[in-house]
C-alpha positions in Angstrom: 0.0 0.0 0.0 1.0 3.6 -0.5 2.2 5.8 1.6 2.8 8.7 -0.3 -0.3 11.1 -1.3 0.4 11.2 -4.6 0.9 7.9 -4.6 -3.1 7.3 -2.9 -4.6 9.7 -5.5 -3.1 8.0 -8.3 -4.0 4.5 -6.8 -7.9 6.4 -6.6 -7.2 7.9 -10.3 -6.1 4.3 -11.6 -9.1 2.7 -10.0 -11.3 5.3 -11.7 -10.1 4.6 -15.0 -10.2 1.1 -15.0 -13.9 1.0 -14.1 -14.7 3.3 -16.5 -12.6 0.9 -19.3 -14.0 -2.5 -18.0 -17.8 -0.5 -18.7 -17.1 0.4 -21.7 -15.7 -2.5 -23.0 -18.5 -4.9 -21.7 -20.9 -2.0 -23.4 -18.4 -2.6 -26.9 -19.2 -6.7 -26.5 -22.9 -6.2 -26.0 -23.4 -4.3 -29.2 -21.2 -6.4 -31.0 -23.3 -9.3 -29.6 -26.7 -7.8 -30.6 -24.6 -7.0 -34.2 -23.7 -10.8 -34.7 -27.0 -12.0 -33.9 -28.9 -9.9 -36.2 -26.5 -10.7 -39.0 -27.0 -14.6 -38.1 -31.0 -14.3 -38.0 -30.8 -12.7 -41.7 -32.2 -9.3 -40.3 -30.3 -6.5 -42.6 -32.4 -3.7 -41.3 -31.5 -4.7 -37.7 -27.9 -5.2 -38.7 -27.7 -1.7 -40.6 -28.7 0.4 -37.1 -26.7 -2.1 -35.1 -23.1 -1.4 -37.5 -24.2 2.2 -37.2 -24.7 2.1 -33.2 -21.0 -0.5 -33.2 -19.2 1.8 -35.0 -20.3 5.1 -32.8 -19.0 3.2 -29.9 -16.1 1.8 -31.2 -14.8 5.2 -31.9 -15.8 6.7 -28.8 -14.1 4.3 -26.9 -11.1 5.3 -29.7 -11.2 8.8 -28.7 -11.2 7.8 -24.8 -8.2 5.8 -25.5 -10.1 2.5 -23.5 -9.3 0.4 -27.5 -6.2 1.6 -29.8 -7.5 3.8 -33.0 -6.6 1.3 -35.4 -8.1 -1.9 -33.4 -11.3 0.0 -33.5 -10.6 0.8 -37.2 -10.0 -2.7 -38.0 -13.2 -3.8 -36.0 -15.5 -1.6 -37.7 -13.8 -2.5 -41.7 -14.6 -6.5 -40.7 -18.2 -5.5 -39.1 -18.9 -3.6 -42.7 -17.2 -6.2 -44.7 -19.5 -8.9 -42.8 -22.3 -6.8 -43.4 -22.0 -6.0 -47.3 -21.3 -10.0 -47.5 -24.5 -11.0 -46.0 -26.3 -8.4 -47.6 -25.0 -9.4 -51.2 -26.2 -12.9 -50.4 -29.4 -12.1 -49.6 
């Protein structure tokens, strides 16, 4: 344990952040759930909103550094990709 102020805040600071993150990124898996299950089900209108809503996210949690810019990048390519696939199949 610290015995240092500084050292307390930034223990209180760290713990912040890391909640913030770990709600953030079960948020990210939730919508990328609800994504993958309306792109299994064959529901493209679902699926449209739900790549808009994933990609919001994804880039918010970008700009709050909680996911690296090009992981969220890369996320949202292969979500879009996945999309246009299923919706030139149908």
């Amino acid at each position: 344990m610290a015995n240092i102020k500084s050292a307390k805040k930034r223990i209180r600071v760290i713990d912040k952040k890391t909640a913030r993150n770990r709600r953030i990124k079960s948020h990210l898996k939730a919508i990328l759930k609800n994504f993958d299950e309306a792109i299994e089900a064959g529901d493209l209108e679902t699926a449209a909103e739900k790549l808009t809503l994933a990609e919001k996210k994804l880039m918010q949690a970008a700009a709050k550094h909680t996911i690296h810019k090009n992981a969220a990048s890369r996320k949202v390519s292969r979500l879009t990709k996945r999309f246009n696939q299923a919706k030139a199949a149908q």
